[in-house]
ZALOKOL-749875 format. One record per residue: x negated, y, z negated of N, C-alpha, C, O in turn. Coordinates in steps of 0.1 Angstrom, whole numbers, padded with zeros to 4 digits, always signed. Layout:
# residues N
XYZXYZXYZXYZ
...
//
This chain:
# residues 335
-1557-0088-1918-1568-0092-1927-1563-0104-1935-1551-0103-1939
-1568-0112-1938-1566-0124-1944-1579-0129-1956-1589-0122-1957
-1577-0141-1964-1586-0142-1971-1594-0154-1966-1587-0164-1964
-1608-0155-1964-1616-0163-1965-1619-0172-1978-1616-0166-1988
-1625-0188-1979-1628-0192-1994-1633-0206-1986-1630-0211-1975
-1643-0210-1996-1648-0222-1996-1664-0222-2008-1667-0215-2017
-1669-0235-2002-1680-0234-2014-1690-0223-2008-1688-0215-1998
-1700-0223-2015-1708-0209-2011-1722-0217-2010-1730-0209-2005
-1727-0227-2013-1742-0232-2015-1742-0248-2014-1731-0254-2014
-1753-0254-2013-1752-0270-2020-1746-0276-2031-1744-0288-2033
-1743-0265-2038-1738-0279-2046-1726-0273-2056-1717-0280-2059
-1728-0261-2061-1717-0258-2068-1708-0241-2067-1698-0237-2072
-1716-0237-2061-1715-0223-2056-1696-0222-2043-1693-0229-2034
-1688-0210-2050-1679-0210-2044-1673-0196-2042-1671-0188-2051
-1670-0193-2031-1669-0176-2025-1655-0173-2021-1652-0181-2012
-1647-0166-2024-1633-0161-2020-1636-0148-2017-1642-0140-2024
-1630-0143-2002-1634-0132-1995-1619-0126-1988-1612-0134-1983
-1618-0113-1990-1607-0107-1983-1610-0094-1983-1610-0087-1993
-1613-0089-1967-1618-0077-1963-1632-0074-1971-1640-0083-1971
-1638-0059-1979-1645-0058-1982-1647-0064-1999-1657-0061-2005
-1636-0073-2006-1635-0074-2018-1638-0093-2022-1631-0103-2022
-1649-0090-2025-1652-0109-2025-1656-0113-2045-1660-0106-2054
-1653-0125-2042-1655-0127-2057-1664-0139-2050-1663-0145-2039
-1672-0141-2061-1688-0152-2061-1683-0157-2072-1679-0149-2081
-1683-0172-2075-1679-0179-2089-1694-0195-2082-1696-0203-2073
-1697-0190-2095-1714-0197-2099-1723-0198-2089-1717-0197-2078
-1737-0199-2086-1749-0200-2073-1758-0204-2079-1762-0200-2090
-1762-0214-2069-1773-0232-2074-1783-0227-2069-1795-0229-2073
-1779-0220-2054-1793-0215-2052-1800-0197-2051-1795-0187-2045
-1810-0198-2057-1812-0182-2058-1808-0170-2043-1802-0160-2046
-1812-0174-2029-1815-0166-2018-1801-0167-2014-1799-0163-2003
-1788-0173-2022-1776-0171-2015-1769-0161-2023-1758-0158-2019
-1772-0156-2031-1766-0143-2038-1777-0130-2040-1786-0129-2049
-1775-0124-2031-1783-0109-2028-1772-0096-2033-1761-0098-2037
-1779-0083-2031-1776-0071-2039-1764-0067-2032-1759-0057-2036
-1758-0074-2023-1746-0068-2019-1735-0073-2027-1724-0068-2025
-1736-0082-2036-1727-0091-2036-1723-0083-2057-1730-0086-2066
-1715-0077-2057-1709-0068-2068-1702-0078-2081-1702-0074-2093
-1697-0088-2077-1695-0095-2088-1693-0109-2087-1686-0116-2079
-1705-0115-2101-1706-0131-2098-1698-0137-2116-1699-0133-2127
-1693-0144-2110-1682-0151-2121-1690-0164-2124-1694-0172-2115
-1692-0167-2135-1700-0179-2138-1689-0185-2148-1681-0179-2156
-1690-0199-2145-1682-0209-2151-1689-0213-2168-1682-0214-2178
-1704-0215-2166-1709-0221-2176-1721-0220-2172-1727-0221-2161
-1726-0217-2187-1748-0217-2182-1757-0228-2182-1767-0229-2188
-1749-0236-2173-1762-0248-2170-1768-0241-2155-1764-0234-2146
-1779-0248-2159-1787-0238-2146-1783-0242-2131-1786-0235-2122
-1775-0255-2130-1772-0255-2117-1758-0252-2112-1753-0257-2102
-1751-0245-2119-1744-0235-2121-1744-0217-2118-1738-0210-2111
-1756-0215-2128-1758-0204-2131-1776-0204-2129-1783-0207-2138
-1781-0199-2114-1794-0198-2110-1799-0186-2116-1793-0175-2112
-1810-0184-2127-1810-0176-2135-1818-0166-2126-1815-0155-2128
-1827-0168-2117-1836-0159-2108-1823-0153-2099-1825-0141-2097
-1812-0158-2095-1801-0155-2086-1792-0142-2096-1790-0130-2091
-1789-0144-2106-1787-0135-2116-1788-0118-2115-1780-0109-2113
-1806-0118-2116-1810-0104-2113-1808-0096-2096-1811-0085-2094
-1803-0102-2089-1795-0097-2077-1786-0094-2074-1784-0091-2062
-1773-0094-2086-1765-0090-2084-1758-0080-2092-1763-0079-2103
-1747-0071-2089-1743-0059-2098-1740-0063-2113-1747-0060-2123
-1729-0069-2111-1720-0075-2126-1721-0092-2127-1720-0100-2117
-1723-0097-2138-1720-0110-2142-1710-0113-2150-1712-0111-2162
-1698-0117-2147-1688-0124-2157-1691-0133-2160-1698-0140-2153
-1684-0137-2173-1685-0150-2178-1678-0149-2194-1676-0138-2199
-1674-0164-2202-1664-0160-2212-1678-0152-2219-1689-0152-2215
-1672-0145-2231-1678-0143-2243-1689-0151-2248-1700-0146-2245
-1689-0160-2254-1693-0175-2256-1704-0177-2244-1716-0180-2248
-1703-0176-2233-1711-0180-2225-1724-0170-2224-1736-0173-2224
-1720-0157-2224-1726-0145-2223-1738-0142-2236-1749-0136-2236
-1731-0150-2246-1740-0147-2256-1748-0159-2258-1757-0158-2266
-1747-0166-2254-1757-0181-2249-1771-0173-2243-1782-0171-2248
-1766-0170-2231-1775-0163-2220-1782-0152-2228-1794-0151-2227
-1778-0145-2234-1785-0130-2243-1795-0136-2253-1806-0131-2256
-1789-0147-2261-1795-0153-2271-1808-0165-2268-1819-0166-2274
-1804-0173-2259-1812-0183-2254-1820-0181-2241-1830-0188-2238
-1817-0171-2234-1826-0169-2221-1830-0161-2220-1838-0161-2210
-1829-0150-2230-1833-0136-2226-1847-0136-2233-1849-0140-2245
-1858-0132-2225-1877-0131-2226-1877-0148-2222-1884-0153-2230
-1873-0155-2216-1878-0169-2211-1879-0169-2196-1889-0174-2190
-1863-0162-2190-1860-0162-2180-1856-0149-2177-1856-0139-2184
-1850-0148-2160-1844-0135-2157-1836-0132-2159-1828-0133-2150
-1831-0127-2168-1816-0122-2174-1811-0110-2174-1814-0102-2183
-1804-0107-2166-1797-0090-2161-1795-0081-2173-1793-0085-2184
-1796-0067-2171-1796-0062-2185-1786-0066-2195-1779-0075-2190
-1780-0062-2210-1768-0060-2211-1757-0059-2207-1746-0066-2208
-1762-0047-2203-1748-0036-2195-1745-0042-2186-1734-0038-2182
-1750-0051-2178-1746-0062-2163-1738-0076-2168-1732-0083-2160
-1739-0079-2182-1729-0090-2186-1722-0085-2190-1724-0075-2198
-1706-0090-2185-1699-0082-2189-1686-0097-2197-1686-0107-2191
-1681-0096-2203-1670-0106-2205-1660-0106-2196-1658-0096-2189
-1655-0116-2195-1644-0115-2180-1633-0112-2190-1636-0114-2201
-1619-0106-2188-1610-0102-2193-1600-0117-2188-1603-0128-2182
-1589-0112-2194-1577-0125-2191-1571-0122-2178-1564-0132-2174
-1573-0111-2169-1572-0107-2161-1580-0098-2153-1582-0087-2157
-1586-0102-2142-1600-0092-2141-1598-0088-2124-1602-0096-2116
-1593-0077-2122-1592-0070-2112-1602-0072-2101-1613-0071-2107
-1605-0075-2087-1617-0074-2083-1606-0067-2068-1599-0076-2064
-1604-0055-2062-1596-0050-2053-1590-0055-2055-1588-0058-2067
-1582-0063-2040-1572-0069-2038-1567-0081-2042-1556-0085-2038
-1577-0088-2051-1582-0100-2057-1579-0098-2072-1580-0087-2077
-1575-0107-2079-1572-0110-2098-1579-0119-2098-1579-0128-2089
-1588-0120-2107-1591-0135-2112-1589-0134-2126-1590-0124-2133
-1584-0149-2131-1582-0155-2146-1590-0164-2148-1595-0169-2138
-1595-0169-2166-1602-0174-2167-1595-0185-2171-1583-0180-2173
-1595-0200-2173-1592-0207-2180-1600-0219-2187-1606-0227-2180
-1599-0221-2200-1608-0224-2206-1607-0238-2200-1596-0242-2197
-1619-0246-2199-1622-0261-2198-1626-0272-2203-1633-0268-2212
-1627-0284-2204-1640-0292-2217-1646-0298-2206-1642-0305-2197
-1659-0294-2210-1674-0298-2206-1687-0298-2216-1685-0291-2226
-1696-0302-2216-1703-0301-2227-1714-0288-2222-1725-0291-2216
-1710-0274-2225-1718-0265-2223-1712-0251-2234-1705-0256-2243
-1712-0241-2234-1703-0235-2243-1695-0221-2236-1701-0211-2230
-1690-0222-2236-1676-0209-2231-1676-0213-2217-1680-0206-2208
-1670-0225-2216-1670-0229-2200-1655-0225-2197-1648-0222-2207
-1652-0225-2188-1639-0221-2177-1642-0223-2161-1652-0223-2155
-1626-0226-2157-1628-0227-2148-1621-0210-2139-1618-0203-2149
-1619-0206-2132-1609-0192-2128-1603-0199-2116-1606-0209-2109
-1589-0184-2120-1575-0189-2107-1576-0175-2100-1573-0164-2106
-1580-0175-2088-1585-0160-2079-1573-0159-2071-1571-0165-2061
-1563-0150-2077-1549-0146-2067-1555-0136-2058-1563-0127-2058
-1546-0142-2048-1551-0128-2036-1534-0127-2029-1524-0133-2034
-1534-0122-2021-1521-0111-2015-1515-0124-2006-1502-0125-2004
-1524-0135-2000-1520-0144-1990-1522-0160-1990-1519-0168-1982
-1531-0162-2007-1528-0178-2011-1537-0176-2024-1544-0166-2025
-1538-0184-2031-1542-0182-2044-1550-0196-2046-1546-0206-2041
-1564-0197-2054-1575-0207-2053-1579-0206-2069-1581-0197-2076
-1578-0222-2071-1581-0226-2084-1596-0230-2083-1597-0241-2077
-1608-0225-2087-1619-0233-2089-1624-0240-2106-1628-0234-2116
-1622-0251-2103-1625-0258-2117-1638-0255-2123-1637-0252-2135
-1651-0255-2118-1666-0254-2124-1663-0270-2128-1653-0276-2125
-1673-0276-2135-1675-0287-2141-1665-0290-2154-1667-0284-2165
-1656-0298-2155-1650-0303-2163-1645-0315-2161-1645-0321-2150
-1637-0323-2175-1634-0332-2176-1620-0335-2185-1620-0328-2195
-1608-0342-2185-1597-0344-2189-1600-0348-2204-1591-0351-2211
-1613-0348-2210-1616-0359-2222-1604-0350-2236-1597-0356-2244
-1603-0338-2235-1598-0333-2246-1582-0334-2248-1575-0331-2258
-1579-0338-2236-1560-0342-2237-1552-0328-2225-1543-0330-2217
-1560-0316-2227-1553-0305-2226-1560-0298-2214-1554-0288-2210
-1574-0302-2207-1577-0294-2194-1568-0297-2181-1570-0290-2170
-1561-0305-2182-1559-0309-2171-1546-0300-2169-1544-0294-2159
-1537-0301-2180-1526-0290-2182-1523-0278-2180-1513-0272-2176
-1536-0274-2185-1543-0260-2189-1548-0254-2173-1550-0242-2171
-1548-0265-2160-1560-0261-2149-1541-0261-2137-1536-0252-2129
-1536-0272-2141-1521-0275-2130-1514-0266-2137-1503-0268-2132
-1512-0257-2145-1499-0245-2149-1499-0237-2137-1489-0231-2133
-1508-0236-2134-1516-0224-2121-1504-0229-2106-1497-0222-2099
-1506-0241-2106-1501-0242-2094-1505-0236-2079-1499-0231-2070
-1516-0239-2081-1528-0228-2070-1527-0237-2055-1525-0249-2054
-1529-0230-2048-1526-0232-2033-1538-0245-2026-1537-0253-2017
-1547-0241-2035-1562-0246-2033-1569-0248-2045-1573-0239-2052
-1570-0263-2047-1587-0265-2057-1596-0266-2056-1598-0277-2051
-1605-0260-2058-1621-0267-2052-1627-0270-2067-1630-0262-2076
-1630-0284-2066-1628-0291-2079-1641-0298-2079-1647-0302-2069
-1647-0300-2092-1658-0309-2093-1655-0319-2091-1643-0323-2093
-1665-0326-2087-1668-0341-2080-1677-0352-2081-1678-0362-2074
-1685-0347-2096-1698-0351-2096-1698-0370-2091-1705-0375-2082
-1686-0377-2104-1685-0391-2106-1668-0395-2094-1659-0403-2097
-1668-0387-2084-1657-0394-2082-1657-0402-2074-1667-0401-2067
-1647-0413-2069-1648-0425-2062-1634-0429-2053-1622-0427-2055
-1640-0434-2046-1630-0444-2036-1621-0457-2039-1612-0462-2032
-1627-0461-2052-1624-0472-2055-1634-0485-2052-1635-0495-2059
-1644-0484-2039-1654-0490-2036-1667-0486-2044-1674-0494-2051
-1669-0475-2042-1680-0472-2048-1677-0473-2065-1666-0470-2070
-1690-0479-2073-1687-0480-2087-1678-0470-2097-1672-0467-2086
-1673-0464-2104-1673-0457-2112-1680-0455-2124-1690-0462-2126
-1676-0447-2133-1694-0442-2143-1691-0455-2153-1701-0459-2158
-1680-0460-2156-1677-0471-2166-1690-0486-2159-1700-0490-2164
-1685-0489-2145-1692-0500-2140-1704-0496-2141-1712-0503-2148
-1709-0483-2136-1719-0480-2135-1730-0484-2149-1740-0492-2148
-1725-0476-2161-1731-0479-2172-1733-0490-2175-1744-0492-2181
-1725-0502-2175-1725-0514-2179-1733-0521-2169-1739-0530-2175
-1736-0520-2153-1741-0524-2147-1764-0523-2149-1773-0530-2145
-1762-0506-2160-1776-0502-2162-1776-0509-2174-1788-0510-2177
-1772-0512-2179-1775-0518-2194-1776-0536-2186-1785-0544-2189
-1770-0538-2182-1773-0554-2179-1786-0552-2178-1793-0556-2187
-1791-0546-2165-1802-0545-2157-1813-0547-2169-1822-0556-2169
-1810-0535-2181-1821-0528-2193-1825-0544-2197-1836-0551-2195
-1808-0550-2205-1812-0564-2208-1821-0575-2204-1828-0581-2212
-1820-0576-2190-1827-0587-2182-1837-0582-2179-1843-0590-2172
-1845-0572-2180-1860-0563-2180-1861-0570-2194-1863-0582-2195
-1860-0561-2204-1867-0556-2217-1859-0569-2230-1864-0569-2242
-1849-0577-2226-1845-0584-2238-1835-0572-2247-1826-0563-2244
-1840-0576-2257-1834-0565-2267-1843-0555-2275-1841-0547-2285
-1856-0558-2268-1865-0548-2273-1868-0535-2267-1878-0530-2262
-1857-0531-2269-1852-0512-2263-1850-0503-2271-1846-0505-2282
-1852-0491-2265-1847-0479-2275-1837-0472-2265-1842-0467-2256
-1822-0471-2265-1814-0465-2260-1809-0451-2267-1805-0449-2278
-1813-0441-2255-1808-0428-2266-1795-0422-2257-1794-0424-2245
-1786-0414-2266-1774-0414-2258-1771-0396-2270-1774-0393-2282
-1761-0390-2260-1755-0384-2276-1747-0387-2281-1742-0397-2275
-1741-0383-2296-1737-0390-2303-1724-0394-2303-1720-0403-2311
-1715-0385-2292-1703-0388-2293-1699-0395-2279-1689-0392-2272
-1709-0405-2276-1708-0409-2260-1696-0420-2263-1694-0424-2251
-1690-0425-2269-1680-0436-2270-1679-0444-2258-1677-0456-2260
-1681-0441-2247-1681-0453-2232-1691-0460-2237-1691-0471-2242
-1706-0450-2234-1719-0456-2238-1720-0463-2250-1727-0473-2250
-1716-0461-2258-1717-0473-2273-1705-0484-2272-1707-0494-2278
-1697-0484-2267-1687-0495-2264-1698-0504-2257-1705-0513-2261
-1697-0496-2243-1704-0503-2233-1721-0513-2240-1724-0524-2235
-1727-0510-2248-1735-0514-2255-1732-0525-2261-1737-0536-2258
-1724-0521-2270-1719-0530-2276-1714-0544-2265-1716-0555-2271
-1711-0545-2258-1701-0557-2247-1716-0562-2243-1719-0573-2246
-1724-0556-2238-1740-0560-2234-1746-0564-2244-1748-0577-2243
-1750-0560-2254-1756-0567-2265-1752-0574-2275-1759-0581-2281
-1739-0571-2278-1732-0577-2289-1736-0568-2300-1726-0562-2301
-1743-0564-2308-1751-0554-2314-1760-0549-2313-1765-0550-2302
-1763-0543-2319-1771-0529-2318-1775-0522-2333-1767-0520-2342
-1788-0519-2335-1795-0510-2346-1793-0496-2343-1796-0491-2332
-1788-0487-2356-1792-0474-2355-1793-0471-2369-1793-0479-2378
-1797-0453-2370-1806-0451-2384-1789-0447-2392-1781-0441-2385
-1785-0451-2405-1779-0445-2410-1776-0430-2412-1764-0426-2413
-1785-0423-2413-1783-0411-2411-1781-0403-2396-1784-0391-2394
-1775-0412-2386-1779-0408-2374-1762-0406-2371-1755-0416-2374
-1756-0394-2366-1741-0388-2361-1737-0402-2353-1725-0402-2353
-1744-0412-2347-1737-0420-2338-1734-0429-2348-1732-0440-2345
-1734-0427-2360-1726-0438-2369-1717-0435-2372-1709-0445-2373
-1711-0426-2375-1696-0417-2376-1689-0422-2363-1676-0424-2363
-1698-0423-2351-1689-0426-2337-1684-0441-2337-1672-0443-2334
-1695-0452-2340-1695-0460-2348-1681-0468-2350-1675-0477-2343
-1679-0461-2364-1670-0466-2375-1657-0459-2369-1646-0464-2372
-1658-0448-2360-1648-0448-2356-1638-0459-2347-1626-0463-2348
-1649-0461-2338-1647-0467-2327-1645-0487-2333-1639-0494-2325
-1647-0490-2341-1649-0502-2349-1660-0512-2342-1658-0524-2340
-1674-0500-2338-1684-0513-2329-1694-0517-2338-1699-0511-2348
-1697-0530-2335-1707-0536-2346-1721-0530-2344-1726-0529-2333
-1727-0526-2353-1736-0519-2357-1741-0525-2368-1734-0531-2376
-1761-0524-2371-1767-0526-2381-1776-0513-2387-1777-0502-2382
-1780-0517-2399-1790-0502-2403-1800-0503-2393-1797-0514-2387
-1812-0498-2387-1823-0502-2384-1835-0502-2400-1837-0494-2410
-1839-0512-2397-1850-0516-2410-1867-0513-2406-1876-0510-2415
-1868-0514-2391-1882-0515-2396-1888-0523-2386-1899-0524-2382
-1874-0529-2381-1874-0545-2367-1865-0546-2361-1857-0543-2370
-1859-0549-2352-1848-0555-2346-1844-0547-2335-1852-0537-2334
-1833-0548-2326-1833-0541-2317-1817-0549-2310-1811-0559-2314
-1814-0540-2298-1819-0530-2293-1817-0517-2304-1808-0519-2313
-1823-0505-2305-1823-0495-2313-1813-0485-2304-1817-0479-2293
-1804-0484-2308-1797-0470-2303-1795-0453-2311-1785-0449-2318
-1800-0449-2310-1799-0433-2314-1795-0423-2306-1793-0425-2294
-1794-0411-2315-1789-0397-2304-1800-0393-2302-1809-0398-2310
-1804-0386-2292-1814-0379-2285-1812-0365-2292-1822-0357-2291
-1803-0361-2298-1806-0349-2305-1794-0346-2310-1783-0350-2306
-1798-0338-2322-1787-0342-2331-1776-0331-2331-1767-0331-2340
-1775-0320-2318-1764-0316-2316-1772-0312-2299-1783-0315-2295
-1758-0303-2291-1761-0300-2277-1770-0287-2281-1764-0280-2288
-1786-0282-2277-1785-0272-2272-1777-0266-2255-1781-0271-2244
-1770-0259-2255-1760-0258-2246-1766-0250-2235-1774-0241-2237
-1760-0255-2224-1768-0245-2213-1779-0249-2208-1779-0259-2202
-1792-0243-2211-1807-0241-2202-1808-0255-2201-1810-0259-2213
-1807-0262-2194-1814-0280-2186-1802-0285-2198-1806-0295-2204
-1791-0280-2201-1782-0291-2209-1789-0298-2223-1781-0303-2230
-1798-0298-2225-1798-0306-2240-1813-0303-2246-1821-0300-2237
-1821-0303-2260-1829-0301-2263-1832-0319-2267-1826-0324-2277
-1840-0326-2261-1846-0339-2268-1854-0340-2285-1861-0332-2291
-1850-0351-2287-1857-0352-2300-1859-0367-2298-1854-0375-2306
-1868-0371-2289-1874-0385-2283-1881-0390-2295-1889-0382-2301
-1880-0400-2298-1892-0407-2308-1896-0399-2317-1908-0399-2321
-1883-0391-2323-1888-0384-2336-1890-0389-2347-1898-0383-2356
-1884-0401-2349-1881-0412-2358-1896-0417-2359-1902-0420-2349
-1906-0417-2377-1913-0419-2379-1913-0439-2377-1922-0446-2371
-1904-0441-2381-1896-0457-2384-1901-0461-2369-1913-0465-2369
-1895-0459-2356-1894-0460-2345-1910-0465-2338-1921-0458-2340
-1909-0473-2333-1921-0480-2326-1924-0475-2314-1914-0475-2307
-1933-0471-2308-1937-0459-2296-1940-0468-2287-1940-0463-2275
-1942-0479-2287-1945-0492-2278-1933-0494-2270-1934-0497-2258
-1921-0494-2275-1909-0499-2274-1901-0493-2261-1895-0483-2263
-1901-0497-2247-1894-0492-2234-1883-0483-2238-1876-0489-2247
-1878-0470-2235-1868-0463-2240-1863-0459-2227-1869-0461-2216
-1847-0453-2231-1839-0454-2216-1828-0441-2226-1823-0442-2237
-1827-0426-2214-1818-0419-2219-1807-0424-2211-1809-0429-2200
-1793-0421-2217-1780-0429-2212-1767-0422-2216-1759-0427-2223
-1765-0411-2210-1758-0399-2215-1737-0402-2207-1734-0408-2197
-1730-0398-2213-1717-0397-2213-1717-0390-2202-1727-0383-2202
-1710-0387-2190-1705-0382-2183-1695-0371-2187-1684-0375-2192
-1698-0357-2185-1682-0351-2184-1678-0343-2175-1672-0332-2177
-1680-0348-2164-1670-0347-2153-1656-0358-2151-1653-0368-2156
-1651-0353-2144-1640-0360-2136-1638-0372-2129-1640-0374-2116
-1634-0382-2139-1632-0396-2128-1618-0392-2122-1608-0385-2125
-1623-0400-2110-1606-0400-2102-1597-0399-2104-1588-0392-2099
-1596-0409-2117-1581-0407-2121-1570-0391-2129-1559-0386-2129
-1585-0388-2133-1579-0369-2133-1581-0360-2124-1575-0350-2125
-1588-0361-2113-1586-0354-2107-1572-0354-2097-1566-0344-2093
-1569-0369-2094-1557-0372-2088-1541-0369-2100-1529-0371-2098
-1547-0365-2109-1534-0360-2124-1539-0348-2119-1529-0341-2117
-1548-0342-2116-1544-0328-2117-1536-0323-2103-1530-0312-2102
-1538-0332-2092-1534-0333-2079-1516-0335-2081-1507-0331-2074
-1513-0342-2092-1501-0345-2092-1491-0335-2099-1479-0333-2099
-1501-0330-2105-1496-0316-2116-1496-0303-2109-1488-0294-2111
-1504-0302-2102-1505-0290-2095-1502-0290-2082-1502-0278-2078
-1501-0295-2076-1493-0298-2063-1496-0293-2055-1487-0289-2048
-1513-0288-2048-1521-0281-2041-1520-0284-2024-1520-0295-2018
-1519-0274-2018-1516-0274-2000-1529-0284-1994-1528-0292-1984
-1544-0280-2005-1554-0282-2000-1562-0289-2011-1556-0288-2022
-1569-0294-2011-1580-0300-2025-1598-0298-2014-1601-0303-2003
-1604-0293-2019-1618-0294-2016-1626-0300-2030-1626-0296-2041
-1632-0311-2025-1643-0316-2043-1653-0312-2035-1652-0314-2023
-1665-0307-2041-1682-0307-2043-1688-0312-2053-1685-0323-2056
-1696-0306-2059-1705-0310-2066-1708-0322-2068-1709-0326-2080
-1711-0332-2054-1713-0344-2052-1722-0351-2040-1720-0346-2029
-1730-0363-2042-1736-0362-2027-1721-0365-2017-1710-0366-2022
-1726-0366-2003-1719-0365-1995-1716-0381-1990-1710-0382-1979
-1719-0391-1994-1712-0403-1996-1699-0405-2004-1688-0410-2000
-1702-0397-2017-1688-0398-2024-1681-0388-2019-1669-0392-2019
-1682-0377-2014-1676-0367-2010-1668-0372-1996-1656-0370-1996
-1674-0379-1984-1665-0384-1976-1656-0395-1975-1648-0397-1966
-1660-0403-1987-1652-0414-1995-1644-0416-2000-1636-0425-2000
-1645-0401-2009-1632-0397-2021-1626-0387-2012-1617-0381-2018
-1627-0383-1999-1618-0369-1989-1604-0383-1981-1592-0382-1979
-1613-0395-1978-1601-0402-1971-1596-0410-1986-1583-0410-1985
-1599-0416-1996-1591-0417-2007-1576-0412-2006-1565-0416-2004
-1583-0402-2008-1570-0385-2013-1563-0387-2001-1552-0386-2005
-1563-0388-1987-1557-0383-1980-1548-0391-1976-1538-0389-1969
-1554-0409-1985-1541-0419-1978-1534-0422-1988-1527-0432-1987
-1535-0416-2001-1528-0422-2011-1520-0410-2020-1512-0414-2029
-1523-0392-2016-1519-0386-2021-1510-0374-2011-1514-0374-2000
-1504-0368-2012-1500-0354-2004-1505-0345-2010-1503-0336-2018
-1517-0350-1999-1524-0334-2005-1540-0335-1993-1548-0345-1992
-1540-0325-1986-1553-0327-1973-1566-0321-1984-1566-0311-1992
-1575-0329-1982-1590-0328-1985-1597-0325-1977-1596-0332-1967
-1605-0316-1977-1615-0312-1966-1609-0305-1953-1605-0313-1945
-1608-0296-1951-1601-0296-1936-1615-0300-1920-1614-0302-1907
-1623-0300-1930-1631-0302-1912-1642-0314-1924-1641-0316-1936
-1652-0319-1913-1658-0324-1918-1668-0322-1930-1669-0310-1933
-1675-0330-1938-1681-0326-1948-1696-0322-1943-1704-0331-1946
-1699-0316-1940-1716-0313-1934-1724-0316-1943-1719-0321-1953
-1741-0314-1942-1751-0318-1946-1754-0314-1959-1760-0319-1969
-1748-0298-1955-1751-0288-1968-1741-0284-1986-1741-0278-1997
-1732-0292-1975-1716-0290-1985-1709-0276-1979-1699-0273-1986
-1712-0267-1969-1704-0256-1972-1691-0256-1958-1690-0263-1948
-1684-0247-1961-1673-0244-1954-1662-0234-1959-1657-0231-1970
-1660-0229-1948-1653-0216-1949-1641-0220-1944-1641-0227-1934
-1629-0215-1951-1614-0219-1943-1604-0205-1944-1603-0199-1955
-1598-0202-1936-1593-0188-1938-1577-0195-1945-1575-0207-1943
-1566-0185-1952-1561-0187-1952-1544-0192-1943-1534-0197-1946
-1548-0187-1933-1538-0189-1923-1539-0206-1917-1529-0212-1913
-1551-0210-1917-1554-0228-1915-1544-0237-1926-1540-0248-1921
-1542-0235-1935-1535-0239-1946-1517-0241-1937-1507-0245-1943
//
């Protein structure tokens, strides 16, 4: 008997199997997690993570504390949300047979996110969920593990040919420019610092309301900024003045601003917190993995960033090709 593992769905869904004892960690789509399946580990409750209709089909739901009480408090009478007694907190250690999984905490913009390390008897598999290096300490926190296998998010990663989210942003703001002039409304949140840098190099300045959190980002950052009066532009604000976390990721507060001119072309322009290359290849160097699998990505970057990895690092990506759907199953003994 050996352990099976790979992703489990399109896009973020990932299954570790050995004999009758399987662990399910997050499902994007509802009809791939049915009543057989005894326990699903959720990373974080954004919905393409955590399919809330997929939810009520299964026995147990883990997930941190934090996460659990998001889902009880924010979803429960909106959506399908398993009883109580079916959420359960994941422990620091959580038995599933012959299987352990641990949680470890991550930074992403959602609340009680983690990624888990699923030891099993014959190779041990790190799955990240969605995160990003921004806080100094996930990347540390994910390579202590030293896990046999990552199957790691992928949303922004690159080859080096294809743009990264830096070109990228600066390449949409030119664009905004040579459309609209400076007569824009850019909304972003408030602690996007790429996005207001990047602003800043495109327009030279920029209006926001004094009372608005992205002036604290601002003054941190030392980018030139004016009050907005009444005129001028381009207008940059937050889209809302903190994350609601989880359900579709953010609550909008579009053209709340009485001041604000409704005529005026607007463009949302959000921070990325996923994984550029260059951490996922630090966590490749930290953790020193047999195998690397990325998803949560189309399959352009996904077969772009598999030969990257494979000529620049020790470490095999992908073992077979990347298919249509994203999935693949690899037993342990292939390793």
């Amino acid at each position: 008997m050996e352990t099976v593992f790979g992703p489990n769905d399109s896009w973020a869904g990932v299954f570790v199997k050995r004999g009758n004892d399987m662990v399910v960690i997050d499902v994007n789509e509802a009809g791939l997690v049915h009543r057989s399946v005894d326990r699903l580990f959720i990373t974080h409750p954004h919905t393409d993570h955590c399919h809330f209709h997929a939810l009520s089909h299964v026995g147990r739901v883990h997930a941190t504390r934090e996460a659990l009480e998001f889902l009880d408090r924010v979803a429960r009478g909106r959506i399908d949300v398993p009883p109580r007694d079916r959420l359960l907190p994941v422990r620091r250690r959580e038995p599933v047979g012959d299987l352990e999984v641990t949680p470890i905490p991550v930074f992403h913009n959602s609340v009680g996110c983690a990624g888990y390390y699923v030891e099993c008897p014959d190779i041990t598999v790190l799955v990240t969920g969605d995160w990003c290096g921004g806080d100094g300490e996930t990347v540390d926190r994910l390579a202590e593990y030293e896990p046999d296998v990552i199957i790691c998010d992928g949303t922004i990663c690159t080859d080096g040919t294809l743009p990264d989210s830096v070109e990228l942003l600066t390449h949409r703001l030119e664009m905004i420019r040579e459309r609209h002039g400076e007569n824009v409304i850019i909304y972003t949140n408030h602690q996007a610092a790429p996005v207001l840098e990047a602003v800043s190099r495109v327009f030279g300045e920029f209006h926001c309301f004094t009372d608005d959190p992205i002036v604290g980002t601002c003054r941190l950052l030392g980018v030139k900024y004016r009050k907005y009066e009444g005129e001028g532009g381009p207008i940059v604000t937050s889209f809302t003045k903190r994350y609601e976390e989880g359900v579709e990721a953010v609550a909008y507060e579009l053209l709340s601003k009485p001041t604000v001119p409704t005529d005026v072309p607007n463009y949302q322009i959000s921070r990325s917190f996923h994984p550029p290359s260059p951490d996922i290849k630090l966590l490749i160097d930290q953790a020193n993995p047999r195998l690397l699998i990325v998803h949560h990505a189309n399959r352009r970057r996904l077969k772009a960033f598999q030969k990257h990895i494979s000529e620049t690092v020790e470490c095999r990506a992908w073992p077979k090709e990347v298919n249509n759907n994203m999935k693949l199953a690899v037993r342990a003994s292939e390793l």
